[in-house]
N, C-alpha and C positions, 0 to 999 in steps of 0.2 A: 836558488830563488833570487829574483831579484831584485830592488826597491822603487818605488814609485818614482817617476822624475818628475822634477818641480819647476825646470828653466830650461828654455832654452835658446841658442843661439844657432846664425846659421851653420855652425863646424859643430859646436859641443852640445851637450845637454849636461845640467845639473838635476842630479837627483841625489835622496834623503841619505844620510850612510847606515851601514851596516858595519855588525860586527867583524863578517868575516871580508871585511874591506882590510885588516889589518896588515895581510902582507903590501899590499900595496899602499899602504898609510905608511909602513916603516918604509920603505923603497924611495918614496915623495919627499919624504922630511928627515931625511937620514943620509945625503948627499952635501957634502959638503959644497960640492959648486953652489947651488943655490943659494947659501947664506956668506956669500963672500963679503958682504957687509956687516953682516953680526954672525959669527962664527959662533962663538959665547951663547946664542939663543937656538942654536939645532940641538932637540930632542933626542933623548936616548931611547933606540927601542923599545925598553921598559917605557918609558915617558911617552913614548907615543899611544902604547895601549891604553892608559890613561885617557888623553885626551881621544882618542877616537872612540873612548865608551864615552865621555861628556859630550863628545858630537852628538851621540847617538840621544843621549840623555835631554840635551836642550831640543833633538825635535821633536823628542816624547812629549816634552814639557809646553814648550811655545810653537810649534810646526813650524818652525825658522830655525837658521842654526849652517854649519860650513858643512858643503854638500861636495860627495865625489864628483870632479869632474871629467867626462867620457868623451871621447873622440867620436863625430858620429859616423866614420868613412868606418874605423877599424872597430869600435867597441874599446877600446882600448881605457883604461882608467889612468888620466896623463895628469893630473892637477887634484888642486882641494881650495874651492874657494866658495864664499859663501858672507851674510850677515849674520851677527851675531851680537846679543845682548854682554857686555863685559862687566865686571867687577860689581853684580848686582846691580847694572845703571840699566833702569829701564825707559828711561828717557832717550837712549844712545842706541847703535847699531855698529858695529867696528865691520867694514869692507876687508875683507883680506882675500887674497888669491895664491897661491902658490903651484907652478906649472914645471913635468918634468926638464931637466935641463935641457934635453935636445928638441925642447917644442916653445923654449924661450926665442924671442926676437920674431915672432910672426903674425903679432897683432890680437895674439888670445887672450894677453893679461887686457890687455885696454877693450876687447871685443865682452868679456867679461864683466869689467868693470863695467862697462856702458849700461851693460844689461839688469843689474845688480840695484845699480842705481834708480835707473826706471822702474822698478818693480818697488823699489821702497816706496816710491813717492806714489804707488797707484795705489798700495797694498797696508803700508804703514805711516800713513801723512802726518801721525804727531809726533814719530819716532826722528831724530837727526841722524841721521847716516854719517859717519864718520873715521875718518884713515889718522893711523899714524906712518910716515917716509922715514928712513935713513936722510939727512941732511946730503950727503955724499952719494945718494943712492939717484944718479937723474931721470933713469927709464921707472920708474915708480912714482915717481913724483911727475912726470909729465902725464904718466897715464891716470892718476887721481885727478888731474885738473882737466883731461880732455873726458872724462867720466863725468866731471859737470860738480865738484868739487872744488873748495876753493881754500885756500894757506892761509890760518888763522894764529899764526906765530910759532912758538916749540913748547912741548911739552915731554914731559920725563915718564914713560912709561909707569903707568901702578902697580904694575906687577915684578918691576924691576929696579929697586930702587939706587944702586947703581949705576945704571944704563946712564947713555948720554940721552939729549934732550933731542925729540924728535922734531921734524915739522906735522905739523895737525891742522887735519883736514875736515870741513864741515859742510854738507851739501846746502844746497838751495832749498827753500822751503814753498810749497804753492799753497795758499790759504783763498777760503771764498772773502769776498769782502762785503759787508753788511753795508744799505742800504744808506744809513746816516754815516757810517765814513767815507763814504766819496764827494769828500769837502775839497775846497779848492786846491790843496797841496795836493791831494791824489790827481784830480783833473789832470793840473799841470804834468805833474807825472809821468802820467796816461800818453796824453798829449806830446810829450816832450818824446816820448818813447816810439807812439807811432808816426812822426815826422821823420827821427829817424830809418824806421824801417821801409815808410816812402822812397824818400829818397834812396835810399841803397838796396829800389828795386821790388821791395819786399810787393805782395799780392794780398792785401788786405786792404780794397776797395778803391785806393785812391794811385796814380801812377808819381813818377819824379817830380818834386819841385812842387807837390801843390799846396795851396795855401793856408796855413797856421791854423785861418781862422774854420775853413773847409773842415779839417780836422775836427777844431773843438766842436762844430754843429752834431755831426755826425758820431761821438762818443756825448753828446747830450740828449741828442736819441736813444741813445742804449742806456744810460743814465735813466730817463723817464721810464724805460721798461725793467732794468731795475729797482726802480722805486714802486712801479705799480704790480712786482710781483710775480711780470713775464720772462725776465733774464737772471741769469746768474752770474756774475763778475768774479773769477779768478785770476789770481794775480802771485807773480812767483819772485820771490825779493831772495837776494846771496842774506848771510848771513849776518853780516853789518846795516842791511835795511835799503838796500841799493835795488829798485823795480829793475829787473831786469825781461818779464816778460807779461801780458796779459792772454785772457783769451775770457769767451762769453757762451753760456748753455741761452738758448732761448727759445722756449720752452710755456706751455699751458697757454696753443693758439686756441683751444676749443675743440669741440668734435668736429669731424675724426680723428685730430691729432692729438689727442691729449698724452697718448702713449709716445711721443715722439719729440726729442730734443733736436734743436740744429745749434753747431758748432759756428761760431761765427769768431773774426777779427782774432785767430790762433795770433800771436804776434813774440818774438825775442830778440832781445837788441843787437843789433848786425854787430857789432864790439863783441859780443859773445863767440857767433861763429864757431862753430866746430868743437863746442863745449859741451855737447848732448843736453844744452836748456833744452832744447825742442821737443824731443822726443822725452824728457823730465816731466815737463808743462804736458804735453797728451796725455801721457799715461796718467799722472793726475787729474788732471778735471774727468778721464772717465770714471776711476774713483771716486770722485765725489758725485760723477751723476749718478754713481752706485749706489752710494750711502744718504744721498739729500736729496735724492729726485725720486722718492718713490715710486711713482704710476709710471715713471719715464721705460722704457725698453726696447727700443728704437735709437738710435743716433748717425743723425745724417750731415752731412758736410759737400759743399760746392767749391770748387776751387778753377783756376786760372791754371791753362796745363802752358807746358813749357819751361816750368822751372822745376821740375824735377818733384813733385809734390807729392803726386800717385804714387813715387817707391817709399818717399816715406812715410804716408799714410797706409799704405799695404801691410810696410816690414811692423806697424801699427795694430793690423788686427782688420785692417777696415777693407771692401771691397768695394771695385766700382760699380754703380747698376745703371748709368745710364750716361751719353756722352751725346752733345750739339756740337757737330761738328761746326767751326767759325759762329759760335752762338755769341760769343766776346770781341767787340769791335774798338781796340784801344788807339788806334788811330786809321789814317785814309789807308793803308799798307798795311797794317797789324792786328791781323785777325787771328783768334784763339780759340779752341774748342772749348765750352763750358761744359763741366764735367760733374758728377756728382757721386758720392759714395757713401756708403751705410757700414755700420754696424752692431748687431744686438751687446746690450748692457751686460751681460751677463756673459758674453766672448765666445758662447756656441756660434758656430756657423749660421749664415744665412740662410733660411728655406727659400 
């Protein structure tokens, strides 16, 4: 028999453990290459049965928890990674991964993490997701911070109270923003956020170079429909309090749309790049159109093709339903298909 899957990526899938995952639990964590960093923390056989009946136990308990991870070419069971609540901290979520040795170096640990990540922040938005690195350890720690994680000093493991002091990691938070705190400091913010992402090209209404004030008019419109009840303002700050992305549900035009939100001004600051905010911030705000938009069950989104948009709204969930071709005229020479894509709240397929 075999266990339900819970995750997946485009090589693996993560699904729930079982108990008779055991010979392959001992095989995964019972290699010494893998802890060439912390030798002192590989499990004894015995000590692995242990914890893979606590695997089993925490998805009894919370339906989260470190899940087998499976190759999807072979079936093969090559890894163990997953979130996980630690030391009774329910506040917290510990990212761990652990992949066999001859499937290290091929982009699974960070194709994982990426994955991992985004699902907390759709799935568990008050929970902090959180890594501890080996100091000395660089492919772990590169791959925490291109998962969209960020270095919040050292800390000494709790569970080990000997251990050296780790570096520790704590992901991005997206929160909605209520309607009286978009006072002048967030404005600016806002503002100071999408200038940059003009300029550096980004597709979020306005092209290079354009003007300050052009910006502020244009997020004081979405401001007024925030305040009057028709938008929703999401906003995704690092851990220290640093805006590093927004985006807007707008939403309750009236019939016939009352079932239906649109995705506007997605935006993360070009500084970021290649940190999985992006795809952090999506998977979020659909979350929350999940949990705060109630009648909402539709979600549609228009974008500017060219930059590559469509693959990662797809790898997303979302599908395109309609395309103009040259419907987007950004100057005398630079014409663009205007494109559009949907997808239901609840992740079944489109009819």
């Amino acid at each position: 028999m075999s266990a339900e899957p819970w995750l997946s990526t485009p090589r693996l899938v993560l699904r729930r453990p079982m108990l008779a995952d055991l010979d392959d639990y001992v095989r995964l964590h019972t290699d010494p290459r893998t802890y060439a960093h912390a030798l002192t923390s590989m499990p004894t056989p015995a000590r692995c049965r242990e914890r893979l009946s606590d695997d089993v136990a925490d998805w009894e308990r919370d339906e989260l928890g470190y899940a087998a991870v499976v190759d999807r070419a072979s079936g093969e069971v090559i890894g163990w990674a997953g979130l996980r609540h630690k030391d009774s901290d329910a506040g917290s979520l510990n990212l761990y991964y652990r992949l066999a040795f001859n499937r290290l170096g091929g982009g699974l640990g960070l194709e994982i993490a990426r994955a991992l990540v985004a699902w907390a922040a759709k799935h568990r938005p008050h929970v902090m997701v959180t890594a501890m690195v080996d100091e000395a350890n660089t492919a772990p720690r590169r791959t925490a911070e291109r998962a969209g994680l960020l270095a919040c000093g050292l800390r000494a493991p709790r569970d080990q109270t000997d251990a050296e002091p780790m570096l520790y990691f704590e992901a991005p938070r997206v929160a909605t923003v209520a309607a009286a705190a978009a006072d002048d400091t967030l404005r600016d913010e806002i503002i100071d956020l999408w200038v940059r992402v003009n300029d550096a090209g980004g597709s979020v209404g306005f092209l290079p170079g354009a003007p300050r004030a052009a910006v502020a008019a244009a997020l004081e419109r979405h401001l007024d429909d925030l305040r009057g009840g028709r938008s929703l303002l999401c906003a995704l700050r690092e851990p220290a309090g640093t805006l590093r992305g927004i985006g807007l549900w707008e939403h309750d035009r009236g019939f016939p749309f009352e079932h239906v939100a649109g995705l506007k001004r997605l935006m993360v600051d070009p500084a970021t790049q290649g940190r999985n905010l992006g795809r952090i911030l999506l998977g979020a705000m659909v979350g929350v159109a999940r949990r705060e938009l109630e009648h909402v069950e539709l979600l549609r989104l228009d974008y500017r093709d060219g930059l590559g948009l469509g693959e990662f709204y797809a790898r997303a969930g979302w599908t395109e339903v309609g395309r103009l071709p040259r419907g987007l005229k950004l100057s005398e020479t630079d014409y663009r298909d205007d494109v559009a894509m949907a997808r239901r709240v609840d992740g079944l397929p489109l009819r």
